[in-house]
C-alpha positions as CSV (number, residue, x, y, z in Angstrom):
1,X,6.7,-42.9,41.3
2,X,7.5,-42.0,45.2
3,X,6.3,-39.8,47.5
4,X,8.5,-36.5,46.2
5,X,8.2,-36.9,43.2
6,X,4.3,-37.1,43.1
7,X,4.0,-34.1,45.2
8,X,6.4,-32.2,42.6
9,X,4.1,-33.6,39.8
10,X,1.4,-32.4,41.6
11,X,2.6,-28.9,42.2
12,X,3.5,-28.3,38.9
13,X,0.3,-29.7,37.7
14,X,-1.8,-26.7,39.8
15,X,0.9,-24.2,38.3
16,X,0.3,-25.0,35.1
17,X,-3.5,-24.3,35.8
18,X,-3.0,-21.2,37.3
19,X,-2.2,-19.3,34.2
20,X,-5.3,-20.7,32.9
21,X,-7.6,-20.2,35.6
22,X,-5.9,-16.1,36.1
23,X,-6.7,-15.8,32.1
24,X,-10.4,-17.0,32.7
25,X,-10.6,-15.4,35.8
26,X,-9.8,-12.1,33.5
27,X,-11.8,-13.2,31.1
28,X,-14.8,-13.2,32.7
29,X,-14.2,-10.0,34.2
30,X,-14.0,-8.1,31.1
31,X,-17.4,-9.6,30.0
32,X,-19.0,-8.4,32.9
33,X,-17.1,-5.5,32.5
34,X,-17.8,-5.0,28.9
35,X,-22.2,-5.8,29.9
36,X,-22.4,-3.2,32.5
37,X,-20.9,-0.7,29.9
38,X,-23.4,-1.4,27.5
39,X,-26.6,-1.3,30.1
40,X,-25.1,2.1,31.2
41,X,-25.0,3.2,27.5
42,X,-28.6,2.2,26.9
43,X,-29.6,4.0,30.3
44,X,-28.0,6.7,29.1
45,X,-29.8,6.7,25.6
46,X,-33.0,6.1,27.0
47,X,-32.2,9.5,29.4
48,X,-31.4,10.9,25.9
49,X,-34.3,10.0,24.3
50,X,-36.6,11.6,27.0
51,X,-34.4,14.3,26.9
52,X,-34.7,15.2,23.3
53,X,-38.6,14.0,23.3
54,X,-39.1,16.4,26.5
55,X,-37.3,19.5,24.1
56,X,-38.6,18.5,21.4
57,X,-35.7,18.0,19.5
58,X,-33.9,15.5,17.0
59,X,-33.1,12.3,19.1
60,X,-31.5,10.4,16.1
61,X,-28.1,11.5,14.6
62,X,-27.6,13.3,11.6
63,X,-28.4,11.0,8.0
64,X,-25.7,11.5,5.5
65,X,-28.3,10.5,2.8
66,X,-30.7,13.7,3.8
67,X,-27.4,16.2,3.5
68,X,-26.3,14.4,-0.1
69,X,-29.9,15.5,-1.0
70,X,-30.4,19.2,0.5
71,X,-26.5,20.2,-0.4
72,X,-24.6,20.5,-3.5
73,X,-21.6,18.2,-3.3
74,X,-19.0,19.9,-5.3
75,X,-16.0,18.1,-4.6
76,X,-15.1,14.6,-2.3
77,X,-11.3,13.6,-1.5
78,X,-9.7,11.2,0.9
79,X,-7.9,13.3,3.7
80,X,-6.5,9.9,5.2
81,X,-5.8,9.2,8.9
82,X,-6.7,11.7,11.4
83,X,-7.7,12.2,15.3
84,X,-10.8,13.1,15.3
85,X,-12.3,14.9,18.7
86,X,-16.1,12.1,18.6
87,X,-17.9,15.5,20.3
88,X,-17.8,16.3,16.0
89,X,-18.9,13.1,15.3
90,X,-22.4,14.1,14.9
91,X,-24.0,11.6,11.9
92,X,-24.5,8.6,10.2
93,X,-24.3,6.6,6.9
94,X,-27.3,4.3,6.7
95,X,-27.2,3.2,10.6
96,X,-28.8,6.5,12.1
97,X,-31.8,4.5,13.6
98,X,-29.4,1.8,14.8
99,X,-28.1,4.4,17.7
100,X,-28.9,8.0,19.3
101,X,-26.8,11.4,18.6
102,X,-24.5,10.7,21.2
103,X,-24.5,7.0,20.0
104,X,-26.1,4.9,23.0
105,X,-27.4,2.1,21.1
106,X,-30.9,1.9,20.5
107,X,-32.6,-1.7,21.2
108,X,-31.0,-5.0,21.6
109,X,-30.2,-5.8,17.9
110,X,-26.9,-4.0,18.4
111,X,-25.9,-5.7,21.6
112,X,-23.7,-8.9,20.6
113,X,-21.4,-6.4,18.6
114,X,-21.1,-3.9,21.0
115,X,-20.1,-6.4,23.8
116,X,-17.9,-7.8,21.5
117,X,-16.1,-4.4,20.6
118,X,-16.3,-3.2,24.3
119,X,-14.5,-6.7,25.2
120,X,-11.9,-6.3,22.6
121,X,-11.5,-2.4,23.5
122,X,-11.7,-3.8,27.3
123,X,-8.7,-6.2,26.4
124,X,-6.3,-3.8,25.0
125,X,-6.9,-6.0,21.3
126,X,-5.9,-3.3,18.6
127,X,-9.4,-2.0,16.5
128,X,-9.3,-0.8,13.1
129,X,-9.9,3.2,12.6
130,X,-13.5,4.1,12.1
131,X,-14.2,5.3,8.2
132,X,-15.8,9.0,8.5
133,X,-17.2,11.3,5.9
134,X,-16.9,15.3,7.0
135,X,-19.0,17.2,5.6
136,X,-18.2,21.3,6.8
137,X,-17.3,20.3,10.8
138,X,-19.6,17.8,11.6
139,X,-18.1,13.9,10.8
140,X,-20.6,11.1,9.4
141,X,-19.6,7.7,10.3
142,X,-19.4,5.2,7.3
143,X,-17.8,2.3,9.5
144,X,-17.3,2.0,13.4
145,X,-20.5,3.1,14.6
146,X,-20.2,0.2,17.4
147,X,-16.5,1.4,17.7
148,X,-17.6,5.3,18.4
149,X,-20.1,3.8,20.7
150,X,-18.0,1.9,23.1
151,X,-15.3,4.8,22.8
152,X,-17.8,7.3,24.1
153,X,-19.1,5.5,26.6
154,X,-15.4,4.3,28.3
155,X,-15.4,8.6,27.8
156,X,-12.5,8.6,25.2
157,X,-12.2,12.5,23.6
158,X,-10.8,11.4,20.0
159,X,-11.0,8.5,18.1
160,X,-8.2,7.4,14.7
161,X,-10.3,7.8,11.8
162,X,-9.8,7.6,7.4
163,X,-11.7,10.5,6.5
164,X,-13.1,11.6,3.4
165,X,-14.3,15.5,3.1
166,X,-16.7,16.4,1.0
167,X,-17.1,19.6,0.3
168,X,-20.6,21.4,-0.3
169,X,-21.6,24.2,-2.7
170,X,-24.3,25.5,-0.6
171,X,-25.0,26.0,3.3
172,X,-25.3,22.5,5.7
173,X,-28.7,21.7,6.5
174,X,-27.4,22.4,9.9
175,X,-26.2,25.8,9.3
176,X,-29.1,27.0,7.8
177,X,-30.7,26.2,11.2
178,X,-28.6,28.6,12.9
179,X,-28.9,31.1,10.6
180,X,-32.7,30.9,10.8
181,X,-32.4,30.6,14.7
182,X,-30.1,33.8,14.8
183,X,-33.1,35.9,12.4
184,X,-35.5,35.0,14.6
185,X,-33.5,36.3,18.0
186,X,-32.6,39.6,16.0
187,X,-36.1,40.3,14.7
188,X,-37.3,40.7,18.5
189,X,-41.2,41.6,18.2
190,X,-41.9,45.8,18.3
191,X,-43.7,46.6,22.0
């Protein structure tokens, strides 16, 4: 081989790395990316959680199990594929310990999945939709709790979901909350 025609080899050699090394390069920055998303969600829930400690209210989202035992489910049908706004998405179907009411994650038993999500997400790699229950206005999630996650924390507003409604014979556990709320502000004490 001359001269030429070793530098040519050569050239093309460090070209056909460069695609590889620009892919890594991106890569790697999507990881990082993809970490310092999730330490800013858990900074977030732990705000949260000495929030809600501080007015001593609910830290954990809403259980799905809890309403299917306080309410009379009458009726439950597949709406199918919808945008749903995530500020609705307000409980959970067996995971409510596994992350907050805004869905920060809670620990580290979480984290490999929600890097993994994040990354994808990160990547522009299509997800699936999330599975949701509704139940009045408020949205349980059945699958995607990782997915709801990440979405809230890049600060996406709505989120592709199947949904299944189920309809209740009696007042939400949440409702009846307001309505007790709202009797004790009209029943102000007599001077």
């Amino acid at each position: 081989m001359n001269e030429f025609n070793s530098f040519t080899w050569q050239m093309a050699m460090a070209q056909e790395q460069r695609p590889l090394d620009t892919w890594n390069n991106r890569s790697n920055r999507v990881v990082l990316t993809a970490r310092r998303l999730y330490e800013k969600a858990q900074w977030r829930g732990r705000l949260a959680r000495l929030a809600a400690w501080l007015r001593q209210r609910p830290y954990h989202p809403l259980d799905l199990a809890t309403v299917e035992q306080q309410c009379q489910i009458t009726n439950r049908y597949h709406a199918g594929m919808q945008t749903v706004p995530l500020a609705q998405i307000r409980g959970s179907d067996g995971r409510s310990h596994d992350f907050d009411a805004a869905f920060h994650p809670n620990g580290n038993h979480n984290r490999e999945q929600w890097l993994r999500v994040a990354a994808a997400r990160l990547a522009g790699d299509p997800l699936p939709p999330v599975e949701l229950i509704q139940v009045g206005g408020v949205y349980f999630v059945r699958d995607g709790h990782h997915r709801i996650s990440v979405a809230r924390s890049m600060g996406q507003k709505t989120i592709d979901a199947e949904v299944t409604v189920w309809q209740a014979a009696n007042a939400l556990p949440w409702e009846q909350v307001k309505q007790e709320k709202a009797a004790g502000a009209v029943k102000a004490p007599a001077a």
